[in-house]
N, C-alpha and C positions, 0 to 999 in steps of 0.2 A: 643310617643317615648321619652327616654331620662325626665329629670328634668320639672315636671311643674314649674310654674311661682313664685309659694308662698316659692320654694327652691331654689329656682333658685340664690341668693343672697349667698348661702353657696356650690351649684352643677351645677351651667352654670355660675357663675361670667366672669367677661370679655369678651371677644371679638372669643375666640376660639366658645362657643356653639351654636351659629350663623352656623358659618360654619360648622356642622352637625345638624342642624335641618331638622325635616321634608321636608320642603319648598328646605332645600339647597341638601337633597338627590335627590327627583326629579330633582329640577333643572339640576343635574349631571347626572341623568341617560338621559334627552334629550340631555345634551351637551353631551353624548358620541353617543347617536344615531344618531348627526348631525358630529359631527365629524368621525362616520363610515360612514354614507352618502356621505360626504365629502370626503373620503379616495376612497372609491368605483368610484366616478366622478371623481377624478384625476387620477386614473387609467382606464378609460374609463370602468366601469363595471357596471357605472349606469348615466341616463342622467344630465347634469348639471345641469340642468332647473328644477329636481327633488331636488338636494343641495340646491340651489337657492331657492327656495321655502320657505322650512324648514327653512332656514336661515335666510328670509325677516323675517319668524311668529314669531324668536325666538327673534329676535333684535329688531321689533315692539312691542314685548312683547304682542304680540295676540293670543297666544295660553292659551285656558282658563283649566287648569286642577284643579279639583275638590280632594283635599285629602281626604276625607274623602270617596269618589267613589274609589280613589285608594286605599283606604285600607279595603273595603268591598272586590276588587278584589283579594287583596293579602289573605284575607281568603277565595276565591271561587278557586283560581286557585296553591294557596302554595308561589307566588311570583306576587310582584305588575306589573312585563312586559307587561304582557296580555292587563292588564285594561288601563298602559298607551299605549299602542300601540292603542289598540280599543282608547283614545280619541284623542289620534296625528293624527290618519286616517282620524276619525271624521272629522279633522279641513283640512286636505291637498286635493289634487286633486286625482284621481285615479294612474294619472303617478308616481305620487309623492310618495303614498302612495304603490306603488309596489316594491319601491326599499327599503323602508323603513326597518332595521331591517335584512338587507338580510346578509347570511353569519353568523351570532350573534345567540345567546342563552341566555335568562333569565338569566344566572350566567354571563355571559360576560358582562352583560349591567352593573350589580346589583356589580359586585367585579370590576368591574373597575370604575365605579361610585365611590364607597367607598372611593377606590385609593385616587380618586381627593380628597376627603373630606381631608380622612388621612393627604396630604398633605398641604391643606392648614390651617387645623389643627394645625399640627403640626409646621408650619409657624407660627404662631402668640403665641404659647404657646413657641417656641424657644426663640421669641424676649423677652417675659415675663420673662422668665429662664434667659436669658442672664444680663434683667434689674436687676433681682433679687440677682443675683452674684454679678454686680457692684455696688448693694447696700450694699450686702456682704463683699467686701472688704473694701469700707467703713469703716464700722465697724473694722475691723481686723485692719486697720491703723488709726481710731483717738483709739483705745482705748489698746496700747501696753502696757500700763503700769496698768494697771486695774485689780488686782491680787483678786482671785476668786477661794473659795476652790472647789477642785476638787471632784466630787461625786459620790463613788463606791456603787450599790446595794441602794442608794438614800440616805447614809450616808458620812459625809464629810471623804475625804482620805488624800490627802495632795494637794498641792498650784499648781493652776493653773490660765491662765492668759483669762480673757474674748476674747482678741484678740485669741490665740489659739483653744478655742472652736468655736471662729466664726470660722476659720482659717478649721477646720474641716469640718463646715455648707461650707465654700468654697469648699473647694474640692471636696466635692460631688454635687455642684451644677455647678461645671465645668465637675466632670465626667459625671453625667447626661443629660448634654449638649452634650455634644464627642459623649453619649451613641445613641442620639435622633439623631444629624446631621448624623450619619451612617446610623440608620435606614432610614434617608429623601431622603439618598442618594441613597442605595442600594434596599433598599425591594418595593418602591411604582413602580409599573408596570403595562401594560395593560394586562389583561386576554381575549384573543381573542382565542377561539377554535372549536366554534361551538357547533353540537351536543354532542360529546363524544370526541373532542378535536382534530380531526383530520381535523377541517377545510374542511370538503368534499364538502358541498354545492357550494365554490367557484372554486372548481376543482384545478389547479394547481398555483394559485395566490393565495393562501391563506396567504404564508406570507409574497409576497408584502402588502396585507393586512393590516395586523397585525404591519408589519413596519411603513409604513404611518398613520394608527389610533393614534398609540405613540406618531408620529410627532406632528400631530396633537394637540393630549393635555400635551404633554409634560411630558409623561411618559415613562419608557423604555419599550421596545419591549422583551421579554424575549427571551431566543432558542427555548423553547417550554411550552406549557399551563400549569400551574399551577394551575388547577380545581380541583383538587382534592390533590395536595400536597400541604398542608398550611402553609409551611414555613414563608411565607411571611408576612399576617396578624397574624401570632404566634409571630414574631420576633418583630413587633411591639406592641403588645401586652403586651409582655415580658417587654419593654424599657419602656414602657408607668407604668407598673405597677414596676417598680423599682423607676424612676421619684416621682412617690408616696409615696411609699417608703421613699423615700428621703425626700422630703417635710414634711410627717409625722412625720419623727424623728425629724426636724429641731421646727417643732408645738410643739411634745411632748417637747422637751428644753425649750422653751419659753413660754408653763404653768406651767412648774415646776419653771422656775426662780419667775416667775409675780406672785405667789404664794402670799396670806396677809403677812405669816411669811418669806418668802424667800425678794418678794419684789427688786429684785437687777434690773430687767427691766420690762420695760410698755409699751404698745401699744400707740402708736399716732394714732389719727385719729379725734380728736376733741371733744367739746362736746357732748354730748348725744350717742358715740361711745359705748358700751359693757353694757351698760345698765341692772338693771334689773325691772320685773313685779313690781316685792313688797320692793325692797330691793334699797332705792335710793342711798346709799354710794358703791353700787357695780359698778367695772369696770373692767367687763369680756374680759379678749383677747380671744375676737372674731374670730382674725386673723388666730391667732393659733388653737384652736378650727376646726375652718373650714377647716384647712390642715388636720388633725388626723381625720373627717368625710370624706375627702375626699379619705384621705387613706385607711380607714378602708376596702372601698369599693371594693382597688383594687385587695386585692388576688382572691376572689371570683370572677371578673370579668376575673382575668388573668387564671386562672384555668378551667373556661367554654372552652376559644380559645384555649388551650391547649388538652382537653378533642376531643375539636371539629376535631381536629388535624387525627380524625381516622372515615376515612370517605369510604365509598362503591363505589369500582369500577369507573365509571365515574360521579357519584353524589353523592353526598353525601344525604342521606335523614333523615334531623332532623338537624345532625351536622353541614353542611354549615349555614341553616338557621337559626342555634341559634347562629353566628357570626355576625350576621348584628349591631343589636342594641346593643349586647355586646362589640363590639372595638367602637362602637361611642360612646358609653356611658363613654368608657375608654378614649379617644378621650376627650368625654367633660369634665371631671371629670378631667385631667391633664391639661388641660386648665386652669380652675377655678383654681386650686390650684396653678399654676405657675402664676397666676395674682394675687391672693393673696397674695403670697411668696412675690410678687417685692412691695405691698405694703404694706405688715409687715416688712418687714426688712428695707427700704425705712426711713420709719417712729418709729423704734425702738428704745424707749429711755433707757438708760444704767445709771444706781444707784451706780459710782465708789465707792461713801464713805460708800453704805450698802454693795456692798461689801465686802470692807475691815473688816468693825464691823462685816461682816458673819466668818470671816476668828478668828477674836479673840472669835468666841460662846462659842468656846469647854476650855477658857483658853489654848489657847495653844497646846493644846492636838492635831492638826492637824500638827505639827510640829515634831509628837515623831520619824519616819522614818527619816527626817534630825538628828534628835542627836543621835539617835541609827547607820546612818553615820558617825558621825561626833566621836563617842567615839569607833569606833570598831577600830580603829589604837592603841590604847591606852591599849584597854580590850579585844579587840578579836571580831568578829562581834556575834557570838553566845552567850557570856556574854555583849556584849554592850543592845542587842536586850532585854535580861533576866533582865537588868539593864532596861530599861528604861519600858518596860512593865508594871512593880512593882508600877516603878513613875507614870507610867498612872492610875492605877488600884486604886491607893492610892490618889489622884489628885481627881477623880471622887469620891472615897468612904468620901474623906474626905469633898472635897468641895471645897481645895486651889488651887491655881493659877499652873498651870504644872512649871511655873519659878521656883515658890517659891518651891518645890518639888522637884524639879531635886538639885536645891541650895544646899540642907541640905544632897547631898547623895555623899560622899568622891571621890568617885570612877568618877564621875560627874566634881565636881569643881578641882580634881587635873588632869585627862582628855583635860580638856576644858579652865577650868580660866572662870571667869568674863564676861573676851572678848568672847573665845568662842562659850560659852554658848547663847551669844547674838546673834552672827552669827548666831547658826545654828535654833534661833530658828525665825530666820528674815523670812518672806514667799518671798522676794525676792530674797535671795539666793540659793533657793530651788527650783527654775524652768529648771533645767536642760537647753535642748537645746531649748525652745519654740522657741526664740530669729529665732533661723536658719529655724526651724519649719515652723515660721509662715514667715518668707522670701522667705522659698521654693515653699509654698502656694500663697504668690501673685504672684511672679515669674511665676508658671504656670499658672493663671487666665492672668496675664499681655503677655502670650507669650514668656517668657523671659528665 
């Protein structure tokens, strides 16, 4: 399931795909079958000594389950339950093993299991976002004054400031934060219904049951079973593949800057970072790269949970079962990338003065929207615009400098003046409100 080992560097990075691995789904699916145990003995509906048991095996770590058994079973039976119940049996007493699983349904174990993952999933991929953001600001505060043309369609437009663009990578990595902590909050729950969701087997304790289980693991208890309405794992799903999203756009900015010809920022990470096979003066951002695979991944993955979303009566058949590996995959994959994120941006280093020399490429020419402002009080904004068009047109056909161009044109110099002229073709007078922009942006990153 999920990322092998040889990609695991670009699709399980950090600390999140751990907490959905194979090993960590079982693991959850006993902690929820010891924590229904558990609920069942505190409400007297199974013996203690039967809890107790299960409990000693699971905290001695004596209970020996074979994965590779359980997932022959999960191809014999449609769901791995069976196979781990037959080896939990195996290992318990008869008492023990009669209470086992009582009340519960393969979906119950298998989507509240998940749950737990999702959760602490989403735990450590939160903290990573979070790191990543105050890396992010960072950036937006040492670097206000770092003017940077602005680039529409991948062609320069007019003056903007590095700080501002980070300032943007903030804000979406504060809303994708906002976006995740809702989902952490609201949608992870216990799925407890039984056979077809009415809880029948326990007769009229069914949602004392279901209350106590939550207790237990620390999920909410819903009003009623959620087995077949997928809200829940869709909404995260959703949040997960926006996060990517996010991330991805943030990747794609930081190979177009790190660009040979662009150049304006580079990846930290030390020697022999980005590497290539054949090519030794190469230094791949890596970093970035690895957010944009990560992304690429997640519409497809978010459009499965979506799809899955339309499910038959009290089971779903096909559709629940093809959500399993797809949100932990999603799961892992926003993991990895919010670990990366916090050490790309961590470690991003910023090229003020190619900046700048980016900004004079065009001679000037990134400035024509300021003087075509700066002369329409003068000549009308319809003739200022027709006027300086001419001078661009004529700048590039000729080869000369856009100053020297605009200089020689009457309408221009009796307009503007000398001074003017200067002003408006300064890329630091031309940044509008960045200045508030990017104050508004840390102000909500900071709370403020």
């Amino acid at each position: 399931m999920g990322s092998g080992r040889l990609f695991a560097g670009l699709f399980a990075h950090g600390e999140a795909a751990a907490r959905v691995s194979d090993a960590a789904l079982v693991d959850a699916m006993v902690e929820v079958e010891l924590a229904l145990l558990g609920a069942l003995s505190d409400l007297d509906l199974a013996p203690r000594e039967a809890a107790q048991e299960l409990a000693d095996a699971v905290a001695a770590g004596g209970l020996e389950l074979d994965l590779d058994e359980l997932g022959r079973g999960t191809g014999q039976q449609g769901t791995p339950i069976p196979a781990l119940l037959k080896a939990l049996r195996g290992q318990l007493s008869d008492d023990a093993s009669a209470h086992l699983h009582k009340g519960a349904t393969s979906q119950d174990v298998i989507d509240t299991a998940i749950m737990l993952l999702a959760g602490r999933a989403l735990d450590v991929a939160l903290n990573d976002l979070a790191g990543a953001a105050d890396a992010c600001a960072e950036l937006v505060q040492r670097h206000r004054e770092a003017v940077v043309p602005g680039r529409t369609l991948l062609q320069q437009a007019i003056p903007v400031t590095f700080a501002l663009k980070a300032a943007n990578w903030l804000s979406g990595l504060d809303g994708a934060l906002a976006e995740l902590r809702v989902v952490r909050e609201r949608d992870l729950a216990v799925q407890f219904g039984g056979a077809v969701g009415t809880l029948a087997n326990l007769g009229d304790r069914g949602l004392e049951v279901a209350a106590r289980l939550g207790e237990r693991l620390g999920l909410a208890a819903p009003e009623i079973p959620w087995h077949t309405i997928r809200l829940r794992p869709a909404r995260i799903a959703a949040a997960l593949g926006t996060t990517l999203g996010l991330l991805g756009k943030i990747g794609r900015d930081v190979v177009l800057l790190a660009q040979t010809e662009v150049a304006e920022v580079s990846e930290g990470g030390g020697e022999g970072r980005g590497g290539s096979s054949t090519m030794p003066h190469k230094r791949n951002p890596v970093g970035a790269i690895a957010l944009i695979a990560c992304a690429q991944r997640g519409p497809g993955l978010v459009a499965t949970m979506l799809s899955a979303m339309v499910q038959e009566h009290e089971r779903g058949a096909g559709a629940w079962q093809a959500e399993w590996d797809t949100l932990l995959e999603l799961l892992r994959l926003t993991g990895s990338a919010s670990a990366i994120a916090h050490e790309l941006l961590g470690g991003l280093e910023i090229d003020a003065e190619k900046m700048r020399a980016d900004m004079n490429l065009t001679g000037g020419l990134v400035m024509s929207e300021s003087v075509a402002a700066a002369l329409a009080p003068s000549l009308g904004r319809s003739a200022a615009q027709d006027v300086v068009e001419k001078a661009a047109r004529r700048s590039v056909d000729s080869g000369r400098e856009f100053r020297e161009v605009l200089r020689a044109i009457p309408e221009v110099s009796d307009g503007l003046g000398a001074d003017g002229l200067d002003a408006a073709l300064d890329p630091a007078g031309y940044l509008g409100v960045s200045t508030a922009l990017i104050d508004r942006a840390l102000a909500v990153h900071r709370g403020g």
